[in-house]
TORKOLTI-654189 format. One record per residue (C-alpha): residue number from 0; residue in three letters; chain; y, z, x. Coordinates in nm, 4 decimals. Each point is the difference from the previous one (the first is absolute). Layout:
<recs>
REC|NUM|ALA|A|Y|Z|X $
...
</recs>
This chain:
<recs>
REC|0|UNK|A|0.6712|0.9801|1.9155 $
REC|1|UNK|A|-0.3520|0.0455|-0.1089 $
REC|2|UNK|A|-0.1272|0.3064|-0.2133 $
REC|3|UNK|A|-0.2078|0.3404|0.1028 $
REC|4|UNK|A|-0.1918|-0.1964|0.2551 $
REC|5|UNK|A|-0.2657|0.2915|0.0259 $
REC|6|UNK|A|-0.3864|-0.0783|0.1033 $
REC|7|UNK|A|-0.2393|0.0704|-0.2707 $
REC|8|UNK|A|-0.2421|0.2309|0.1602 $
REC|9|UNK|A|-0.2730|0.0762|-0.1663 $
REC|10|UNK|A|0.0433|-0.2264|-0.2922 $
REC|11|UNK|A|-0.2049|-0.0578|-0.3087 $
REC|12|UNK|A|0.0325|-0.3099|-0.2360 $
REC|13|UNK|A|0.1741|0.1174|-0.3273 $
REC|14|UNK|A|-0.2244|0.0295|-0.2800 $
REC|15|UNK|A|-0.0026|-0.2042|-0.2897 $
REC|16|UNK|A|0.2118|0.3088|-0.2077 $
REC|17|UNK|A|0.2869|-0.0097|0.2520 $
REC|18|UNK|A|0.0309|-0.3710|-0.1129 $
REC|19|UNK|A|0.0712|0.0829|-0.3742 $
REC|20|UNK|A|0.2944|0.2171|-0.0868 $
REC|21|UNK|A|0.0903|0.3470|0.1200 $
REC|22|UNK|A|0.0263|0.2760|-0.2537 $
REC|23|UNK|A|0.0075|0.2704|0.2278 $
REC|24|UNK|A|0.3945|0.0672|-0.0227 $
REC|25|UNK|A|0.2708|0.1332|0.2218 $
REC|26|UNK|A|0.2500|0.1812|-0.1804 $
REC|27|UNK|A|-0.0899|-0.1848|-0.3189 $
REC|28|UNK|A|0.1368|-0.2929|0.1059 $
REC|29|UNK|A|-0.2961|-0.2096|0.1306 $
REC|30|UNK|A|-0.1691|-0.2201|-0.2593 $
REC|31|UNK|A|-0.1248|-0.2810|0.2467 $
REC|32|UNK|A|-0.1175|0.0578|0.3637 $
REC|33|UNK|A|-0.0119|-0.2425|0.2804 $
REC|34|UNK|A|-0.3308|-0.3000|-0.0920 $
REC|35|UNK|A|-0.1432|-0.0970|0.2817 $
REC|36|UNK|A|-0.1799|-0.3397|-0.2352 $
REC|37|UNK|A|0.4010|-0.1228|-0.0450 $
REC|38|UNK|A|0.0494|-0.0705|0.4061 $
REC|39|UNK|A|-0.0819|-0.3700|0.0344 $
REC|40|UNK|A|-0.2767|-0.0410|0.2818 $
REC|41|UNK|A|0.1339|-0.2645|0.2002 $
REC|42|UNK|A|0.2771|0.3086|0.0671 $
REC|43|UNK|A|-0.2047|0.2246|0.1482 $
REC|44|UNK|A|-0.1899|0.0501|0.3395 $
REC|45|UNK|A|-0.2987|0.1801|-0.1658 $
REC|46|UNK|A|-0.0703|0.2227|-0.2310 $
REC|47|UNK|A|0.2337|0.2925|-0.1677 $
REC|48|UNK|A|-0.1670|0.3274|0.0550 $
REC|49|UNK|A|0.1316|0.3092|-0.0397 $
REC|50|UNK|A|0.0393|0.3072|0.2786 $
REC|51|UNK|A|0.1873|0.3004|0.0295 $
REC|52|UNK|A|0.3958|0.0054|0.0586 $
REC|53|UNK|A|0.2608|0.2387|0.0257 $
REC|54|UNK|A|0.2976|-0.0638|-0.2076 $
REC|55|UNK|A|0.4162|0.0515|0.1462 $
REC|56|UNK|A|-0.0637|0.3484|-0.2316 $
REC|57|UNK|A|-0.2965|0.1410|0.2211 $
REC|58|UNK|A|-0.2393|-0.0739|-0.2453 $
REC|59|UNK|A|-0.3300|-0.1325|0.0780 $
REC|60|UNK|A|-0.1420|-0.2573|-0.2791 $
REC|61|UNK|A|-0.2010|-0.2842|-0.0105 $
REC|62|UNK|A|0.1808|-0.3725|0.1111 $
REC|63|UNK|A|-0.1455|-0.3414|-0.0812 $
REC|64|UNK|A|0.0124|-0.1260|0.3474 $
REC|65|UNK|A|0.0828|-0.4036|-0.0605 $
REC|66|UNK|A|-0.1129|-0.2283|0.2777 $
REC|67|UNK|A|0.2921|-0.2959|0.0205 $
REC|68|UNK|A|-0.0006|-0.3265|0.1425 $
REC|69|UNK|A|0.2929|-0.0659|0.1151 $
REC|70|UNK|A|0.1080|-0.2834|-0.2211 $
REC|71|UNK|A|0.0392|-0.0900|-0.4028 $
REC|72|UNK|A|-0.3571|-0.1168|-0.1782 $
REC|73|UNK|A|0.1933|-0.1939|-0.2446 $
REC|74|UNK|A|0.2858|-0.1763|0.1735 $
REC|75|UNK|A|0.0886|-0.1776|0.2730 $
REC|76|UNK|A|0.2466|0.0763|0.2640 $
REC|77|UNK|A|0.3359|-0.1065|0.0521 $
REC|78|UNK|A|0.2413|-0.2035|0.0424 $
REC|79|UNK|A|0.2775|0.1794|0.1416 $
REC|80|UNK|A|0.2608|-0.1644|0.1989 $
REC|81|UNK|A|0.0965|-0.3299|-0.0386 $
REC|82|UNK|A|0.0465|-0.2518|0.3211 $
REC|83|UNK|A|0.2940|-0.2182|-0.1144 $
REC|84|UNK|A|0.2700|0.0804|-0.1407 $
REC|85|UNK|A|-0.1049|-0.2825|-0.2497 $
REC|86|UNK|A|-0.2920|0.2327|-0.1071 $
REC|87|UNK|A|0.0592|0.0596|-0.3647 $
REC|88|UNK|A|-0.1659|0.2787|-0.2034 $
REC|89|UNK|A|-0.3345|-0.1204|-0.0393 $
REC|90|UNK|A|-0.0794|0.0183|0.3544 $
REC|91|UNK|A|0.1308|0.3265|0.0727 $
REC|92|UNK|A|-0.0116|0.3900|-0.0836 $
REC|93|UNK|A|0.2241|0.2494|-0.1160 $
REC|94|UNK|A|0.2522|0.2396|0.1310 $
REC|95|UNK|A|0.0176|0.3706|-0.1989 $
REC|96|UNK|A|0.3796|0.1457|0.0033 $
REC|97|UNK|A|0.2504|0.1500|-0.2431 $
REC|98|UNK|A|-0.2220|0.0081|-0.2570 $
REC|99|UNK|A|-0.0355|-0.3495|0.0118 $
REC|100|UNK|A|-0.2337|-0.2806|0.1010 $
REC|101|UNK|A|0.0571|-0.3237|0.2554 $
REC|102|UNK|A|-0.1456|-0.2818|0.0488 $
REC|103|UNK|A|-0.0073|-0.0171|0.3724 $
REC|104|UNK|A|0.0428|-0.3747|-0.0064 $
REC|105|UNK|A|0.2406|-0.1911|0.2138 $
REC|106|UNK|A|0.3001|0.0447|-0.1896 $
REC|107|UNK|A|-0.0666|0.3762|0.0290 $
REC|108|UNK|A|-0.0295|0.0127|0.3652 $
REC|109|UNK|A|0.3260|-0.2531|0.0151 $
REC|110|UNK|A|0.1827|0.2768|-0.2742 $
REC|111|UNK|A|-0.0744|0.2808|0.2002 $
REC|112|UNK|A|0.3350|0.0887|0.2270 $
REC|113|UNK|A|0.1598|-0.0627|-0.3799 $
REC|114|UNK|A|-0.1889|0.2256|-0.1584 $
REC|115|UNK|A|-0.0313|0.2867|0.2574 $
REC|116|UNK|A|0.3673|-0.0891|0.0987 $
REC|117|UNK|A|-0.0577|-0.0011|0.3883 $
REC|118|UNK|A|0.0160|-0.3049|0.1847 $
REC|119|UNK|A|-0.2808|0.1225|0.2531 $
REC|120|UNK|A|-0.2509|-0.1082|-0.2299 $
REC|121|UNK|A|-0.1343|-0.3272|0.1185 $
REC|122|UNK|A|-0.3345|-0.0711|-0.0801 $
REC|123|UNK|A|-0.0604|-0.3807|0.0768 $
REC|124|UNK|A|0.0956|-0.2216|0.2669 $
REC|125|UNK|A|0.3442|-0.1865|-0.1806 $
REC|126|UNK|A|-0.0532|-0.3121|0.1803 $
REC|127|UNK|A|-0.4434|-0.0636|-0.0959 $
REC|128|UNK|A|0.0474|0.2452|-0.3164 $
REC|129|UNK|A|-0.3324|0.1881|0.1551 $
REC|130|UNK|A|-0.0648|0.3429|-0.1373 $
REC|131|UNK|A|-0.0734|0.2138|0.3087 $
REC|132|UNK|A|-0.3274|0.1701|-0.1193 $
REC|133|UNK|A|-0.2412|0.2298|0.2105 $
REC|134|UNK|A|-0.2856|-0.2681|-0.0237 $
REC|135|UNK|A|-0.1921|0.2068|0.2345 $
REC|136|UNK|A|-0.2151|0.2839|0.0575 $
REC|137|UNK|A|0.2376|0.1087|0.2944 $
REC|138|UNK|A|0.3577|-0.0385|-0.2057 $
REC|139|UNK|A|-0.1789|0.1490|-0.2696 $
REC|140|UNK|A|-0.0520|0.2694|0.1226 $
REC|141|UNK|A|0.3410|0.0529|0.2331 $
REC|142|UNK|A|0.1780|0.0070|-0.3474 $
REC|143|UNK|A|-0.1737|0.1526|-0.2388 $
REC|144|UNK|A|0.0837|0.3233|0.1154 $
REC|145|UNK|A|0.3230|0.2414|-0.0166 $
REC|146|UNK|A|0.1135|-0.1269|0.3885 $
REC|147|UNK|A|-0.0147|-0.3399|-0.0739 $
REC|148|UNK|A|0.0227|-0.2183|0.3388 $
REC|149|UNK|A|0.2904|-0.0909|0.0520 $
REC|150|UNK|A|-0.1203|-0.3896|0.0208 $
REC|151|UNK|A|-0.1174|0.0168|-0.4022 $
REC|152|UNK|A|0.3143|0.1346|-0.1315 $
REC|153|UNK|A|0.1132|-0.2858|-0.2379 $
REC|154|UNK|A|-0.2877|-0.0979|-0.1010 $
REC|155|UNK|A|-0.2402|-0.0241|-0.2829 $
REC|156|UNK|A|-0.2944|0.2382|0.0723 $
REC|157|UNK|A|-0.3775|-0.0780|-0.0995 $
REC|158|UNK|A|-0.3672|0.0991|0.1419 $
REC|159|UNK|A|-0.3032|-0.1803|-0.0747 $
REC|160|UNK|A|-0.3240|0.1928|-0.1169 $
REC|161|UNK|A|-0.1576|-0.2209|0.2393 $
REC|162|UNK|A|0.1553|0.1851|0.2793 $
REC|163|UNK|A|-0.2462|0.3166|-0.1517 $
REC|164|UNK|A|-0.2783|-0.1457|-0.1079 $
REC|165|UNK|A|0.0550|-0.1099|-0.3121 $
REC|166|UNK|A|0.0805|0.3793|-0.1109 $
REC|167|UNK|A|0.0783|0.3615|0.0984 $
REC|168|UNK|A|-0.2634|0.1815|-0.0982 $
REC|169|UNK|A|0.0679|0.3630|-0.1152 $
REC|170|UNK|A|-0.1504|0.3096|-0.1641 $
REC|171|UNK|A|0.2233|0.1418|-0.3267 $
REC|172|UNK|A|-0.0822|0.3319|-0.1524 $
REC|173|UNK|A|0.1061|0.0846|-0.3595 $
REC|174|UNK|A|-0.0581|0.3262|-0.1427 $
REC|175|UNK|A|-0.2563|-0.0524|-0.3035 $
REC|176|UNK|A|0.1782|0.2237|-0.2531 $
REC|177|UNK|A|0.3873|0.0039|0.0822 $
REC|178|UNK|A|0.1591|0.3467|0.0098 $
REC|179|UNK|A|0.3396|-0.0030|-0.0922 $
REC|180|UNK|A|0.2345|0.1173|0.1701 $
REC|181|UNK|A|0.2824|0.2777|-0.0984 $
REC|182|UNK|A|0.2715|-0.2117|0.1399 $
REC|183|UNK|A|0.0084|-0.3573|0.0629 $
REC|184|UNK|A|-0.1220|-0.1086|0.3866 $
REC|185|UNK|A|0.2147|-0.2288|0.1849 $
REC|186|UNK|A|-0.1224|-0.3580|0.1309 $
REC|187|UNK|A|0.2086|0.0055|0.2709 $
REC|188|UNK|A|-0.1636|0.0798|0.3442 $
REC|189|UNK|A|-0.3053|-0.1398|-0.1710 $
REC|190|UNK|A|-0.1877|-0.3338|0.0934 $
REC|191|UNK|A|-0.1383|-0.1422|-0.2835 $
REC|192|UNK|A|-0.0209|0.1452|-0.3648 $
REC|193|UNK|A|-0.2695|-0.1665|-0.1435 $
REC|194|UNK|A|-0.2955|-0.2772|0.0043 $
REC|195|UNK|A|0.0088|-0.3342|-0.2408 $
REC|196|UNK|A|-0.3085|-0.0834|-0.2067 $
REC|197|UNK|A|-0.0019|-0.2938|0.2601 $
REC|198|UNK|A|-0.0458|0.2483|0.2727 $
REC|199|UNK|A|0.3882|-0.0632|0.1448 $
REC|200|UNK|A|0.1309|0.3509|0.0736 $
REC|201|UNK|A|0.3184|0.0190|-0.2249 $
REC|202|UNK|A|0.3522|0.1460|0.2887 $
REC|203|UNK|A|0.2884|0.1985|-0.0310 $
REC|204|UNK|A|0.2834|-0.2042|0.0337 $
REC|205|UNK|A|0.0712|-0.2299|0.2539 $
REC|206|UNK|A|0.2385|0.1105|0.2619 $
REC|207|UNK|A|0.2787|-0.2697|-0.1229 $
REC|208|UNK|A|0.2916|0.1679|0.1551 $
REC|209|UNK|A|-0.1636|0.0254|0.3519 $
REC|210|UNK|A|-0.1273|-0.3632|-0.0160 $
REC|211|UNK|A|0.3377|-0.1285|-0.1001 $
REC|212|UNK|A|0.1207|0.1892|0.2860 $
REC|213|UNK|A|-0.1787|-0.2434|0.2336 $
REC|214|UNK|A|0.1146|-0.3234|-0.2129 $
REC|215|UNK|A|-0.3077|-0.0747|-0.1275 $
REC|216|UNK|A|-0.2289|-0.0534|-0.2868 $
REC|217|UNK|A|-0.3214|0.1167|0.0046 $
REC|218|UNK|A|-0.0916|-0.2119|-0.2710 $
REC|219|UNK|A|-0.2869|0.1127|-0.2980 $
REC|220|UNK|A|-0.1743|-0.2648|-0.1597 $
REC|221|UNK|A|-0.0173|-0.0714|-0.3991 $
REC|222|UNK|A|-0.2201|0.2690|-0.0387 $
REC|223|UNK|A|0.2479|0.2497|0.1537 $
REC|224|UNK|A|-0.2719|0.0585|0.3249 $
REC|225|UNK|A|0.0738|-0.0660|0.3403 $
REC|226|UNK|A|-0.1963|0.0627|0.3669 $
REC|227|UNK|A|0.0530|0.2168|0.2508 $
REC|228|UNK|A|-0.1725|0.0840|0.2935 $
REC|229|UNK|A|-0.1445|0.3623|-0.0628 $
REC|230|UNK|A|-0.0433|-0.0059|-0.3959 $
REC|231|UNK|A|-0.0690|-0.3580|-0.0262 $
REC|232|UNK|A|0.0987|-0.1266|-0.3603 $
REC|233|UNK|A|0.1592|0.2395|-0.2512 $
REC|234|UNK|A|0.2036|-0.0202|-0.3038 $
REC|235|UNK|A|0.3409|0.0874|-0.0186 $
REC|236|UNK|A|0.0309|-0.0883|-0.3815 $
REC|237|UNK|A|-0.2547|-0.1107|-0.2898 $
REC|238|UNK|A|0.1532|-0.3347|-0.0921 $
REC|239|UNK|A|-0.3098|-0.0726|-0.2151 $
REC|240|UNK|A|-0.2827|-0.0769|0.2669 $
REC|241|UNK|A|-0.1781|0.2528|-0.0409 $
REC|242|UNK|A|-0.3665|0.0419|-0.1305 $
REC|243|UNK|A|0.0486|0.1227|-0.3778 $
REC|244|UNK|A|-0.1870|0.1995|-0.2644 $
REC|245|UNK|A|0.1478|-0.0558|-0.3493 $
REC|246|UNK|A|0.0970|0.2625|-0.1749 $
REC|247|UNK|A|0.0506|0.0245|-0.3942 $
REC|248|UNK|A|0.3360|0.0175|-0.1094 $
REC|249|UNK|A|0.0978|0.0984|0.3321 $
REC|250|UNK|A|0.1253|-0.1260|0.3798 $
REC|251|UNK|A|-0.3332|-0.1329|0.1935 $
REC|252|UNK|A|-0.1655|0.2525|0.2483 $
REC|253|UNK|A|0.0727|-0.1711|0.4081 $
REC|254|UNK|A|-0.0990|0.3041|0.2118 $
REC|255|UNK|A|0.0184|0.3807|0.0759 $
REC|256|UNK|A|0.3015|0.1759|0.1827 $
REC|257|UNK|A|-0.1577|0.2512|0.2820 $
REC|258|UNK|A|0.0119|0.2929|-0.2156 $
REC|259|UNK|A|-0.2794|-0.1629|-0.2381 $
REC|260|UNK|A|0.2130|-0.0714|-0.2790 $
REC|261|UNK|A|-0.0072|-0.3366|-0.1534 $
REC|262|UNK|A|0.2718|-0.2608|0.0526 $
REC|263|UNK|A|0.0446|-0.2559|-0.2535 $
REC|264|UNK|A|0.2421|-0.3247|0.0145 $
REC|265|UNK|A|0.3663|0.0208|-0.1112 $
REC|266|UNK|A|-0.0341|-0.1148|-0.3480 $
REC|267|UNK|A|-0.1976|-0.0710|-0.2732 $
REC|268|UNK|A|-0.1363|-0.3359|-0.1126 $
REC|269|UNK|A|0.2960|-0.0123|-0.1925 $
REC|270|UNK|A|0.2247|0.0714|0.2667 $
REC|271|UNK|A|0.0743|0.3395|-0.1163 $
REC|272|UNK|A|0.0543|0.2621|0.2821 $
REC|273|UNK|A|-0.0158|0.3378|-0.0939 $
REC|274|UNK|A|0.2536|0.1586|-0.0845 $
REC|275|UNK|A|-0.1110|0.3884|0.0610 $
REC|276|UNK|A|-0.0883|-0.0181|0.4199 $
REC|277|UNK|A|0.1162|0.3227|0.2075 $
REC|278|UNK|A|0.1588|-0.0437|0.3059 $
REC|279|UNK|A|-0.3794|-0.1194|0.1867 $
REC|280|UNK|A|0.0074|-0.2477|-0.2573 $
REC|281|UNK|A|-0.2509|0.1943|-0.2125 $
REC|282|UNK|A|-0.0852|0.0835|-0.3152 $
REC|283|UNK|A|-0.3172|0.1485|-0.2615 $
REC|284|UNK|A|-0.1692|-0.1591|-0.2850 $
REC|285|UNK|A|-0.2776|0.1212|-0.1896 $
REC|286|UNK|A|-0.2306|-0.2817|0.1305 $
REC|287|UNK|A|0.0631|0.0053|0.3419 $
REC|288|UNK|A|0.1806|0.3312|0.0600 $
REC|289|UNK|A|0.2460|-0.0098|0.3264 $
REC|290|UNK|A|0.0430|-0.3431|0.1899 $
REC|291|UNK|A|0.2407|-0.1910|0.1538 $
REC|292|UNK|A|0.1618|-0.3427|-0.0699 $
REC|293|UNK|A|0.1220|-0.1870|0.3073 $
REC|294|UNK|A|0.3489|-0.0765|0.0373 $
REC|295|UNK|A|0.1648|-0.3451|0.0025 $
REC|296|UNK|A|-0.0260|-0.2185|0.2847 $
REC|297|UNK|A|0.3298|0.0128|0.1354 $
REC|298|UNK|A|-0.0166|0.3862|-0.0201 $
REC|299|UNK|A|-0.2306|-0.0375|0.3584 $
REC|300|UNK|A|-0.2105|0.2353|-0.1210 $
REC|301|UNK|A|-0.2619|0.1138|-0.2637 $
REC|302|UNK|A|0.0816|0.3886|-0.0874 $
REC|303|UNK|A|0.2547|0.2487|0.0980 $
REC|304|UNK|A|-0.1648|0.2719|0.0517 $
REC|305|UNK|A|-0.3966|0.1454|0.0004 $
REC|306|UNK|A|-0.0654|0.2181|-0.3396 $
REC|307|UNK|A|-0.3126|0.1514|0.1924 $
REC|308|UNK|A|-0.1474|0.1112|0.3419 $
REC|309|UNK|A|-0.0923|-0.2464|0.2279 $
REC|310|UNK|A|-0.3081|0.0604|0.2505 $
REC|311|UNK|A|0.1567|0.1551|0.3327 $
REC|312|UNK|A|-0.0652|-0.2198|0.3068 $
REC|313|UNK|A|0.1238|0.2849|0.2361 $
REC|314|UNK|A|0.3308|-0.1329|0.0944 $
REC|315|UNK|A|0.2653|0.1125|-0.2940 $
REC|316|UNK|A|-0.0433|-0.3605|-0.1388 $
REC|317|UNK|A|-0.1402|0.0262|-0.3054 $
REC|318|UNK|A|-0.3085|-0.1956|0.0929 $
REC|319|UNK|A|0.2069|-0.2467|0.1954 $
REC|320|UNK|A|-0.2038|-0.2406|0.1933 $
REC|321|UNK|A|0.0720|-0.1986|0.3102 $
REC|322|UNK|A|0.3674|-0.1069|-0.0363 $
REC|323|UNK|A|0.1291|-0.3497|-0.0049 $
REC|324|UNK|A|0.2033|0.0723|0.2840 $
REC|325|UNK|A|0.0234|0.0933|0.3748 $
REC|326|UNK|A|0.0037|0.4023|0.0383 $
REC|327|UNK|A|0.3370|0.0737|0.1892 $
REC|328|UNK|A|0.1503|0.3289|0.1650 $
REC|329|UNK|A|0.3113|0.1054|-0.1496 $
REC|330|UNK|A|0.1591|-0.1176|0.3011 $
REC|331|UNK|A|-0.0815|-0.3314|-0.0974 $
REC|332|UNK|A|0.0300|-0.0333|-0.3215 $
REC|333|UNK|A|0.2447|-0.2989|-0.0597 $
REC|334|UNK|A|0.2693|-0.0216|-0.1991 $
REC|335|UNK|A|-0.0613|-0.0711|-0.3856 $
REC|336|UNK|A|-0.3987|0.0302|0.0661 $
REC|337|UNK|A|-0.1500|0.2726|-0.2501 $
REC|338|UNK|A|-0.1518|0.3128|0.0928 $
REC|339|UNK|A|-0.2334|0.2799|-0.0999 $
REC|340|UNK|A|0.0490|0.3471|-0.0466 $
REC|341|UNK|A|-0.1988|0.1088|0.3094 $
REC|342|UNK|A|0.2460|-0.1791|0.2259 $
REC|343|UNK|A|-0.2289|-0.3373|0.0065 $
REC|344|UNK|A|0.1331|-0.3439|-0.0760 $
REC|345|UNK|A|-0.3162|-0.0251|-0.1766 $
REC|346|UNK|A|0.1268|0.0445|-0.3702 $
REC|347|UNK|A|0.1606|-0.1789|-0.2685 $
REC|348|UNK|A|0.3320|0.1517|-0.0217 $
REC|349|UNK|A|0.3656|-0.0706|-0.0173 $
REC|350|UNK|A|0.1808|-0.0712|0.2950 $
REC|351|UNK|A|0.1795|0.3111|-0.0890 $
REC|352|UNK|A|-0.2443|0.2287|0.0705 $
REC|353|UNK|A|-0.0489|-0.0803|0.3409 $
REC|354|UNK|A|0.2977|0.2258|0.1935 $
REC|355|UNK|A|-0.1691|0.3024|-0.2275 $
REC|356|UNK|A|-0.3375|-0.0581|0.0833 $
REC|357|UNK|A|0.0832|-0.0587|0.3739 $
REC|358|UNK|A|0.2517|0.3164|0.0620 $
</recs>
């Protein structure tokens, strides 16, 4: 689930201008472009340059090519699933769904054939109260996929950055000076949608209704981040980790969605959300002209759609990266897993997109 995992060829470090603001604007909507000097260092795998790109329009322009880690600068990771079902909040993570946010403690995981009213769910052994968890490189990675093994459904569903290295490193390329677009982009079929300040690339949402489907939770920690094999850690929602830069009068700055537009928390220091967003959760001021503020946590997600062209990694994904899941043949595809729309289980998308994408 990573973003447009392109190699910088040919790069050269961005000069000290491209670190203050951008007045060069795109439809006279640009006030502020992407500064390389508000990425914390500890985020990044070397230096931002910048090369050439070609954007999901045709265009060629210039990218800021942004060497990542793999893993947050200013945070730790984890926990996620808890071990007992006497495990109480403080020792767990969090589960993203209807809009709203869990606790995945024990009396969660106990809850659960209440709450999803099917008595299949049965995440912990009723006798020891142990959580079955996928405490291991090899369960890890047999579940966190769209074909779970059958073995790891019912359970609670973790990976360790250990398993990688300590972090997935990855490329991301973000136009310098967005272009907007003349209708909104869609984020589904895409992989990630932006990069944190931290360095965490910032997903789509998380395929809920395919890893229901398997009864289990693949559980985010408090920061709304969670591992998988191919992208590593990612955010599925800005609960407030990330790196900040204050802003006046205005929602801190946490990172920049793939088109190069800014995207700023939720609310204010007030707690005031705006109350003006378009349906990418957008809006201009005179300071800033167009950004984004992220949604809520329990939305599983941080905009709806992408206001401007994203760079074109050859594949129809909008600068999609490396997936968090297994690529399957339409012939595979299992039930309630999300597809693309190039006949891939490689996307974000409802489960009710699949029998489309695969006729």
């Amino acid at each position: 689930m990573s973003l447009a995992l392109l190699s910088a060829c040919n790069g050269t470090p961005a000069d000290d201008s491209a670190a203050e603001s951008e007045t060069g604007e795109t439809g006279g909507e640009q006030l502020e472009g992407l500064d390389p000097e508000n990425f914390l260092e500890g985020g990044l795998d070397g230096a931002i340059t910048e090369v050439q790109c070609t954007l999901s329009n045709g265009e060629t322009t210039t990218c800021y090519s942004i060497p990542i880690a793999g893993a947050p600068a200013n945070h730790d990771v984890g926990p996620f699933c808890p071990r007992t079902i006497d495990d109480g909040p403080e020792a767990v993570g969090i589960w993203l769904d209807s809009g709203e946010v869990f606790d995945v403690d024990g009396a969660f995981i106990v809850g659960l054939a209440e709450y999803y009213m099917d008595d299949v769910w049965q995440l912990y052994d009723p006798d020891t109260g142990e959580v079955y968890v996928t405490d291991s490189q090899d369960s890890c990675e047999a579940a966190a996929k769209p074909d779970v093994e059958e073995e790891y459904n019912n359970h609670c569903v973790e990976c360790s950055l250990d398993y990688y290295g300590g972090g997935v490193s990855d490329t991301v390329l973000i136009p310098q000076v967005p272009v907007a677009r003349e209708t909104p982009g869609e984020i589904d079929g895409v992989n990630s949608v932006g990069v944190a300040l931290n360095g965490v690339t910032l997903d789509p949402p998380a395929p809920v209704d395919a890893i229901l489907a398997a009864h289990t939770i693949a559980a985010f920690d408090d920061c709304g981040g969670h591992v998988n094999p191919v992208a590593g850690y990612h955010y599925h929602a800005a609960t407030g980790c990330h790196a900040e830069v204050p802003a006046e009068d205005h929602a801190p700055l946490i990172g920049y969605v793939s088109d190069g537009y800014g995207i700023y928390a939720m609310s204010d220091e007030y707690g005031v959300e705006p109350d003006d967003l378009d349906e990418c959760r957008g809006h201009s001021d005179e300071s800033r002209g167009y950004h984004y503020h992220a949604a809520s946590p329990g939305e599983n997600m941080f905009i709806g759609c992408f206001h401007g062209e994203v760079v074109d990694d050859g594949e129809g994904g909008g600068g999609g990266g490396g997936g968090g899941m297994d690529i399957l043949d339409c012939a595979d595809v299992p039930e309630g897993a999300p597809c693309c729309g190039d006949g891939l289980c490689d996307g974000a998308e409802t489960a009710a997109n699949c029998a489309e994408d695969c006729a």
